[in-house]
FIGU-591715 format. One record per residue (C-alpha): residue in one letter; y, x, z. Coordinates in steps of 0.25 Angstrom, whole numbers, plus 5000, padded with zeros to 4 digits. Layout:
<recs>
AYXZ...
</recs>
This chain:
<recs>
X506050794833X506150854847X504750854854X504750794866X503850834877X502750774888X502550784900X501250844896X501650954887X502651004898X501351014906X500551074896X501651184896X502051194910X500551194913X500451094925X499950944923X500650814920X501150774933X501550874936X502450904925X502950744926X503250754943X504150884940X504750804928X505150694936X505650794947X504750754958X505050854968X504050804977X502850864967X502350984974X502551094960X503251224961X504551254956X504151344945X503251234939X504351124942X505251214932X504251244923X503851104919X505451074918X505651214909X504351144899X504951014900X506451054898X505851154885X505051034879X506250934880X505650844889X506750774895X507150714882X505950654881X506050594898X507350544893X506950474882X505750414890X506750374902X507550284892X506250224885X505850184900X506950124905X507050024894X505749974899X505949934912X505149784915X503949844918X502749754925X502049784936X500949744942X500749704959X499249714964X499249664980X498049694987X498449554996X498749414996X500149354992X499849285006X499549415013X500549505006X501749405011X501049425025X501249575025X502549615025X501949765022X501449715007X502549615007X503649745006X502749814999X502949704988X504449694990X504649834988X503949834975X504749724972X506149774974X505749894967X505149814953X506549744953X507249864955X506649934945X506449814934X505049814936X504149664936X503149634943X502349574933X500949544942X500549514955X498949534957X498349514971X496949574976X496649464988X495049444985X493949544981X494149534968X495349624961X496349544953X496549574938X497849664934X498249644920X498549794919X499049774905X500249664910X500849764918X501449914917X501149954931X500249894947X500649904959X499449874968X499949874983X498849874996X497449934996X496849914983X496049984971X496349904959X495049934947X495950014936X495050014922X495850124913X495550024901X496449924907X497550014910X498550074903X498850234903X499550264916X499850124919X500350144934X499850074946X500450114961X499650074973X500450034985X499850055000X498550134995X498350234987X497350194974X496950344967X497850474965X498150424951X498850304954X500350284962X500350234975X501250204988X500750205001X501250235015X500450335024X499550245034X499150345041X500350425045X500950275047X499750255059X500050395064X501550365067X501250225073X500050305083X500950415085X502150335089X501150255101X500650395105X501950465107X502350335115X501150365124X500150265122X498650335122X497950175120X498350135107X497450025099X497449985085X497649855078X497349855063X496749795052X495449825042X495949885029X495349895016X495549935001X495449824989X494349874980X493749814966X492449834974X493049754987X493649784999X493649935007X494049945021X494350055026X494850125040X496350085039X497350225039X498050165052X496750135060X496350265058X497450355060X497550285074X496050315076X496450455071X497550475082X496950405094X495550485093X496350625091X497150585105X495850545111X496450395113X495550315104X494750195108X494050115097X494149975104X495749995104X495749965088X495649825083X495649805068X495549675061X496349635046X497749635044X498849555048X499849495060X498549405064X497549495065X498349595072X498549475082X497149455083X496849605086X497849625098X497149495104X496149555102X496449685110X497149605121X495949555123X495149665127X495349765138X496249875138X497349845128X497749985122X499050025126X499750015112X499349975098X499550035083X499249915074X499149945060X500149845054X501449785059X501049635055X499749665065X500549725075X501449595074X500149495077X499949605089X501149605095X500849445095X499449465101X500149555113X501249455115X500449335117X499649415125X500949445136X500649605133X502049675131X502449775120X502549865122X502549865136X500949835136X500449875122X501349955110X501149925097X501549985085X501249965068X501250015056X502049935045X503549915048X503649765043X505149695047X504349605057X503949725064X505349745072X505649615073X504349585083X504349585096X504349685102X504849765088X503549845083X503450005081X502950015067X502550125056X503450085045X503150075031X503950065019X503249965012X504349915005X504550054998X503150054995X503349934985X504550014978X503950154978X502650064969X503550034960X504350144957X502950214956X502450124946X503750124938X503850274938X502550274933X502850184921X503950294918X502950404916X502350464928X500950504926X500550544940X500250464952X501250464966X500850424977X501750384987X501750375004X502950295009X503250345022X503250265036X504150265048X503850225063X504750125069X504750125083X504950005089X504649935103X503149885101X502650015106X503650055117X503550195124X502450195134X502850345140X504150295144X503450165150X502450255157X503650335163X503250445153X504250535145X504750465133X504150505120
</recs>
């Protein structure tokens, strides 16, 4: 009988670890290994007849393919069908568990202070999506039983998908500096992390990159922020709030389209013009966003994506992968005409 090797004997012999051997195995081109190693796992693998044994493996997968997964929202059924942001996120993972024959076999929800209880043993593999730390108990999990973590990343040892906040603030903030606007107010929300031991708020990434970039310019001014929760309504409240003090800043970065939407409303009733009297622009890029009036500028993000690339994770995982990914899914600014040019207004040279 011909012995058929493991991934760990290759790295036993090749000297380098695991993961390592596996990434190269799997040509991921991205790992950052050097050419003489990349060749000298495959030389191991290629001597100790490996890819028989990958073969062999490949056929014994793909006859089981109705694997049952597992969706943890951090959120309401209510609140998620709100939110076109989570709403996508769940289309996304959708699509992608019908395109690749995987069920979702259970729906849990954390909405109080209590965690809800995941029948780890009903399902091959969780999807958690928002800002939570679920309690993980070895004993009640089995070896290598994958869990990916969509819009916060839980620990280095588990998969997640995430979208960089901060570089999505910086383009927003950058986009309203290059225009020429030096008084720029912020309109956000409180945000925290679902815990086992409670709630944990925290300083969101958008509020404080626009602290960040307004205090290195010298334009900072505390009473132009207004934070409150989240959502169409408070972001409402927040620009009445500001109209109704003196000195309305210039322009506005709000942290969420759907808040920048209640703002929009607030300035409208109001009689101030956008974004001939105040610019706003958003992170999000949710359909509604192009279709107010006027049309908003707004980070977008690819939220839809994000619920595919969980799945495809989770079922890569269940195929063998023994080391965690982490993935950023990337953002593009869409210039619209809520924030105008305020050099050209001004007579200026246009950026």
């Amino acid at each position: 009988m011909i012995h058929i090797a493991t991934i760990k004997e290759i790295a036993k012999i090749a000297k380098v670890s695991s993961s390592t051997v596996s990434r190269v195995l799997n040509k991921d081109y991205s790992f950052n290994v050097s050419e003489e190693t990349r060749r000298n796992i495959l030389e191991v693998a290629t001597s100790l007849n490996y890819r028989q044994r990958s073969r062999k493996k490949q056929n014994e997968l793909d006859v089981k393919k109705n694997w049952k997964i597992g969706l943890l929202f951090w959120c309401s059924e209510q609140f998620e069908f709100s939110d076109p942001f989570y709403m996508s996120i769940r289309q996304g993972i959708e699509k992608e568990c019908t395109k690749q024959g995987v069920t979702i076999h259970r729906i849990y929800r954390w909405v109080d202070d209590s965690s809800p209880e995941i029948e780890f043993s009903d399902i091959d593999g969780l999807i958690v999506v928002g800002k939570v730390e679920i309690s993980l108990e070895p004993k009640r999990l089995r070896l290598n039983f994958p869990i990916v973590f969509v819009d916060y990343k839980f620990s280095e040892e588990h998969d997640s998908v995430r979208f960089d906040v901060s570089e999505a603030a910086r383009k927003a903030m950058e986009h309203l500096l290059k225009l020429g606007y030096t008084e720029i107010g912020y309109i956000g929300g409180t945000s925290y992390i679902r815990t086992p031991d409670g709630i944990e708020f925290y300083q969101d990434e958008r509020q404080k990159t626009y602290e960040i970039m307004l205090k290195e310019r010298g334009l900072f001014k505390e009473q132009s922020m207004f934070i409150g929760s989240w959502g169409a309504e408070e972001g409402y409240r927040l620009m009445k709030e500001a109209i109704e003090k003196s000195n309305l800043p210039r322009a506005f970065f709000v942290a969420s389209d759907l808040m920048a939407i209640g703002a929009l409303r607030a300035l409208h009733e109001s009689d101030i013009k956008i974004p001939d009297q105040v610019g706003l622009t958003s992170i999000d890029g949710i359909d509604v966003s192009k279709y107010v009036n006027p049309p908003l500028t707004t980070v977008r993000v690819y939220t839809e994506e994000m619920g595919c690339s969980a799945v495809k994770l989770i079922i890569d995982r269940l195929t063998g992968r023994d080391y965690a990914i982490h993935v950023n899914v990337a953002t593009e600014l869409m210039i619209r005409e809520s924030c105008g040019n305020l050099n050209f207004v001004n007579g200026l040279e246009r950026c």
